[in-house]
C-alpha positions in Angstrom: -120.5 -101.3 -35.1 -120.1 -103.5 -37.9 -121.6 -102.8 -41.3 -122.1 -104.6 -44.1 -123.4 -102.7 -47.2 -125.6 -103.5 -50.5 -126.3 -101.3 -52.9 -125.1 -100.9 -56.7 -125.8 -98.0 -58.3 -124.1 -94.0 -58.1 -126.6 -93.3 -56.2 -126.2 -96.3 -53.6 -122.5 -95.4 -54.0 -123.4 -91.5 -52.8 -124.2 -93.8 -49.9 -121.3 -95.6 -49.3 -119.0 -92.8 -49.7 -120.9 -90.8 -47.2 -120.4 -93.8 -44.8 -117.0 -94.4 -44.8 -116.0 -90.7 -45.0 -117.9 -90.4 -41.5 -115.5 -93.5 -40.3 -117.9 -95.7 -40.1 -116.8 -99.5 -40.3 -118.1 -100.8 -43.1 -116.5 -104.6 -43.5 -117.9 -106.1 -46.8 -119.7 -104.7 -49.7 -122.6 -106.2 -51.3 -123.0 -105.7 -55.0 -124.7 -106.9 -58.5 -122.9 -109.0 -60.9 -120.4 -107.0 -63.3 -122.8 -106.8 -66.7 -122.7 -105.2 -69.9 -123.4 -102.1 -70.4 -124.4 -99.3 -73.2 -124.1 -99.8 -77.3 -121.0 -101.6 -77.3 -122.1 -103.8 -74.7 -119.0 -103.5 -72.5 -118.8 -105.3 -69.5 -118.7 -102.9 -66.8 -119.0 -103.0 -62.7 -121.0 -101.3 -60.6 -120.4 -97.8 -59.1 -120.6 -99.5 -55.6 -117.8 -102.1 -56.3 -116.0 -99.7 -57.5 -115.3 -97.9 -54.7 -115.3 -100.3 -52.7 -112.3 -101.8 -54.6 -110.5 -98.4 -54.5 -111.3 -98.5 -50.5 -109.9 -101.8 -50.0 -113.0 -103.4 -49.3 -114.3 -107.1 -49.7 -116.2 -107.3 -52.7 -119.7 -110.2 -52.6 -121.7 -110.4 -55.9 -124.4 -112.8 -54.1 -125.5 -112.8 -50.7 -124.5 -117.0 -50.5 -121.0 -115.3 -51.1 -120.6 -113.5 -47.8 -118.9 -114.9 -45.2 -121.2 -114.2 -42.2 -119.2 -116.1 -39.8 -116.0 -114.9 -40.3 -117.1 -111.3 -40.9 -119.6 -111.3 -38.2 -121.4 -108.1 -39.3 -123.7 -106.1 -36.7 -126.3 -104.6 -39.1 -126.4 -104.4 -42.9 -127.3 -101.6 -44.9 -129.2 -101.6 -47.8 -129.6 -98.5 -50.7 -130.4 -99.5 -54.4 -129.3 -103.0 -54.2 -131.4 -104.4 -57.3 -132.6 -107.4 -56.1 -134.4 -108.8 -53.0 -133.0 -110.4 -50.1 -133.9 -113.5 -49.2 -136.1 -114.2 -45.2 -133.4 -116.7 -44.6 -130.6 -113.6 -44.4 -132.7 -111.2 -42.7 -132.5 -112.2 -39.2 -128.6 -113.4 -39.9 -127.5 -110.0 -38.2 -128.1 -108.6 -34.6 -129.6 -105.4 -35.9 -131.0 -106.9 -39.0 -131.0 -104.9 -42.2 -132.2 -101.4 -42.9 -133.1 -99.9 -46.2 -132.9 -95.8 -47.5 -136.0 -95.8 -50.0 -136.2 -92.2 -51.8 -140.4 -91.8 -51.4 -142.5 -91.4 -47.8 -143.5 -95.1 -47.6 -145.8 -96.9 -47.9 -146.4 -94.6 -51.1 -144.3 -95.8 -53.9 -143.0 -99.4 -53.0 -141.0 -100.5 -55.1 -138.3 -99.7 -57.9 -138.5 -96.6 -59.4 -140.6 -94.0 -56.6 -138.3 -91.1 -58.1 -139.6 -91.1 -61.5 -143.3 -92.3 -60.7 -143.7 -89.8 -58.0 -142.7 -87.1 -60.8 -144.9 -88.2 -63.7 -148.0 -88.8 -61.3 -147.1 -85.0 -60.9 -147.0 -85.2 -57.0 -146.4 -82.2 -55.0 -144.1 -83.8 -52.0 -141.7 -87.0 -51.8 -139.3 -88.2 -49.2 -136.9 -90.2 -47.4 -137.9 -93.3 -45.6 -135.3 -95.0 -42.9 -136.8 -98.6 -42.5 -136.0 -102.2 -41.5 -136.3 -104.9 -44.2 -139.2 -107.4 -43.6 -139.9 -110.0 -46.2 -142.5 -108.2 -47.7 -141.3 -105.4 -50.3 -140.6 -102.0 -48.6 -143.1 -102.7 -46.4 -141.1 -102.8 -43.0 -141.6 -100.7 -40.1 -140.0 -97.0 -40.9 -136.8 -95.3 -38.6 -136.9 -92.0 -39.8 -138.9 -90.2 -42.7 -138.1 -86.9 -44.0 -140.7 -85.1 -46.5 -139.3 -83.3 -49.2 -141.1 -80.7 -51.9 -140.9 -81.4 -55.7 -140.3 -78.1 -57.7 -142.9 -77.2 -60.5 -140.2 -78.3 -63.0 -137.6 -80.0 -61.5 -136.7 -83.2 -62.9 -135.3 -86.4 -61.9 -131.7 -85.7 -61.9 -132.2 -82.5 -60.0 -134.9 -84.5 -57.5 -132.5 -87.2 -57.3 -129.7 -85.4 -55.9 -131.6 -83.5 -53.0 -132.8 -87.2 -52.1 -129.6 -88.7 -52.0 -128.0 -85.6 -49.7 -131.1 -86.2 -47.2 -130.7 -90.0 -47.3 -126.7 -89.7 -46.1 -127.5 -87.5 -43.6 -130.4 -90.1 -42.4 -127.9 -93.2 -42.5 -125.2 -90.8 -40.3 -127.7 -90.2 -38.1 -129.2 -93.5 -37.6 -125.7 -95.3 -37.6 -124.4 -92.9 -35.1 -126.8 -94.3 -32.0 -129.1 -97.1 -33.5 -130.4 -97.9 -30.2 -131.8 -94.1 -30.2 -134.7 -95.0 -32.7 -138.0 -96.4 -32.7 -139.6 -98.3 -35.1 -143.5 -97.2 -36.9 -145.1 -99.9 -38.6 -146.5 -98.8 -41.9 -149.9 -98.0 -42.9 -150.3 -101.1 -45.3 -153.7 -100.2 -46.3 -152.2 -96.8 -47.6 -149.7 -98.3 -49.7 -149.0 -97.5 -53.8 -146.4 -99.1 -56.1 -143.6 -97.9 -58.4 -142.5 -100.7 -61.1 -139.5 -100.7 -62.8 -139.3 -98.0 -65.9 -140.2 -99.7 -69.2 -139.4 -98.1 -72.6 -143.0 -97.7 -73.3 -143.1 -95.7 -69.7 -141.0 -92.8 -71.2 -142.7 -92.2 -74.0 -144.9 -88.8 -74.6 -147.8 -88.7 -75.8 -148.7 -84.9 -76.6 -152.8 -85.4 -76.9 -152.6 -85.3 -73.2 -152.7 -82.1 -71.0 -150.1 -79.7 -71.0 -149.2 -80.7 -67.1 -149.1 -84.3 -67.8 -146.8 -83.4 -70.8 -144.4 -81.4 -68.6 -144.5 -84.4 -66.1 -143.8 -87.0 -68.3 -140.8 -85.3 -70.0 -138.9 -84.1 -66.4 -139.5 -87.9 -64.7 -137.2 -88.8 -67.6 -134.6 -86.3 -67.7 -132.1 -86.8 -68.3 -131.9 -90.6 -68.1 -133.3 -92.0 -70.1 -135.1 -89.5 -71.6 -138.7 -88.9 -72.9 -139.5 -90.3 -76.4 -141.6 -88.8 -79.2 -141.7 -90.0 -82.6 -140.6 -86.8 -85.0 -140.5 -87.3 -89.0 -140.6 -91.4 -88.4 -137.5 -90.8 -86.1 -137.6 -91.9 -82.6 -135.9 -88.7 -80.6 -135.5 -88.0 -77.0 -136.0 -84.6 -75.5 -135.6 -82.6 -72.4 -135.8 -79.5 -70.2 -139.5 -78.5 -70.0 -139.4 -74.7 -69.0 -142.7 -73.7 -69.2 -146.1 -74.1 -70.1 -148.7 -72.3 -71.5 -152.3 -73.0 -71.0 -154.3 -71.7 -73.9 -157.6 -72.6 -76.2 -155.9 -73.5 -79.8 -157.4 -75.4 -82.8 -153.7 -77.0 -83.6 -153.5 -80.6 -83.7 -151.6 -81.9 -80.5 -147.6 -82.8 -81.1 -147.1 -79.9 -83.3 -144.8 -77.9 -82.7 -145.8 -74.5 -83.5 -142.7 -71.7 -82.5 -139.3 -72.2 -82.0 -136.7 -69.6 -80.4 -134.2 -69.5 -77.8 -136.3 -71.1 -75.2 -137.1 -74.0 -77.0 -139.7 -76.1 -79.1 -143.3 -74.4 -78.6 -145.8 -77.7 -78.6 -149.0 -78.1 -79.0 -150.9 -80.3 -76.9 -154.3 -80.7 -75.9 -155.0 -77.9 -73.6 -152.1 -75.8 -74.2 -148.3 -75.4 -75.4 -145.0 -76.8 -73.5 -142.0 -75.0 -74.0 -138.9 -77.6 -74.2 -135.6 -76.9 -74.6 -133.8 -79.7 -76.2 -133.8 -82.6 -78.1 -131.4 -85.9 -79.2 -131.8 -87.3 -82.7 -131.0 -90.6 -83.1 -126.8 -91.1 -83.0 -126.5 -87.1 -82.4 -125.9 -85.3 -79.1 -128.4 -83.2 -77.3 -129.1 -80.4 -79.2 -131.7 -77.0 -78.3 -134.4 -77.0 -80.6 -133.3 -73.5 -82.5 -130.1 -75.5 -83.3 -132.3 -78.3 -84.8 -134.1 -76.1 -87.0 -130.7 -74.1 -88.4 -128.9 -77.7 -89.1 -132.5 -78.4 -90.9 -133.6 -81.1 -88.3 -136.9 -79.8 -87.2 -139.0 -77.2 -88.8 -141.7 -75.4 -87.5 -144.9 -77.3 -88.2 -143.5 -80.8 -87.8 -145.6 -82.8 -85.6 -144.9 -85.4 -83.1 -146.4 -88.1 -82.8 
């Protein structure tokens, strides 16, 4: 079977790799535009093109690009591509095209279902298998495979479970296609996950103590939850605990620091975090703030 792949991010790439290390025949590589990235604004490619360069594969940055004719692809595979794809291609390829989405669709369309899922504190995520429609993520599903969220876990460490389960998923499908049936979705049942804004990762510590610990792990470690300390904007990460106590301390402060991290107040209780990035600095734990005179205790966020 012929495959043609889109995707663009590392964790599209996870993908790819897992793909053609299982011999699949992947034929052409579908990818975003080469764009700059970070301070210095460097123009930089995407982890999918390159390694599909270092596998000798043909490289499309838009989907008008791809030769369908010559390559004449059986079914395309889509994993964090960044962009929709047009009706016109979708009934281009035998099989059509198939999409790994990390939630249990139809909860959390859209782009970001890791992060949402984590800050709306759910208990349970997923995997969902389906084949694309012109509606977003809302074709009918292939294979779905639930998956817990930990108490604390946060993105990066979600992120990477989801990614092992989705390769397995695509080996599976890709190994007997025909094998598989197709569920519509529950429309009716249906939420959304937008694409993060800076104001999204923000903390705002007169909330509850869960919400708090939420917010801060759906962020970690990229990019990172914001508080405003001492008319700084600073990022931190690694909740470890929380405490659920009656205090009369106005919310943000933080009231203890020690090897596990900044004690804070918020509104129902303390969370316990372990580190934090000052602007231009790397990440740092909280008792090392306070001995290079960064943070004292009774500073307040805000």
């Amino acid at each position: 079977m012929r495959i043609i792949f889109l995707g663009t991010p590392e964790y599209a790439s996870k993908h790819l790799e897992a793909l053609l290390e299982s011999g699949f025949d992947i034929i052409g590589v579908v990818t975003q535009p080469d764009r700059p990235v970070g301070r210095g604004q460097r123009i930089s490619s995407s982890p999918v093109k390159d390694l599909a360069l270092k596998r000798k594969l043909p490289v499309f940055e838009k989907m008008k690009d791809v030769p369908f004719n010559s390559l004449k692809p059986d079914i395309g595979i889509v994993v964090a591509y960044g962009a929709l794809i047009k009706e016109k291609y979708l009934d281009l390829l035998p099989w059509g095209f198939y999409n790994v989405h990390p939630s249990l669709l139809p909860k959390y369309r859209g782009a970001a279902p890791i992060q949402r899922a984590i800050e709306n504190g759910e208990k349970m995520t997923g995997v969902t298998l389906f084949k694309l429609t012109k509606e977003l993520d809302a074709g009918p599903i292939v294979l779905q495979v639930p998956v817990n969220i930990y108490d604390y876990e946060n993105f990066d460490s979600l992120e990477n479970r989801l990614i092992e389960i989705g390769k397995r998923m695509l080996v599976d499908f890709l190994t007997n296609p025909g094998s598989f049936s197709l569920v519509p979705q529950d429309h009716s049942q249906a939420t959304y996950a937008p694409k993060i804004t800076v104001q999204d990762t923000v903390v705002s510590f007169d909330r509850g103590a869960e919400q708090v610990k939420d917010k801060i792990r759906a962020y970690d470690s990229q990019p990172g939850a914001r508080a405003v300390l001492n008319e700084e904007t600073v990022k931190i990460f690694g909740v470890k605990r929380i405490e659920k106590i009656k205090h009369n301390m106005i919310p943000g402060t933080i009231v203890h620091i020690d090897k596990e991290g900044g004690h804070i107040a918020t509104i129902d209780g303390i969370v316990v975090v372990s580190q934090i990035q000052f602007p231009s600095r790397k990440r740092i734990s909280f008792l090392a703030a306070m001995n290079g005179r960064l943070v004292r205790i009774g500073d307040r966020f805000s």
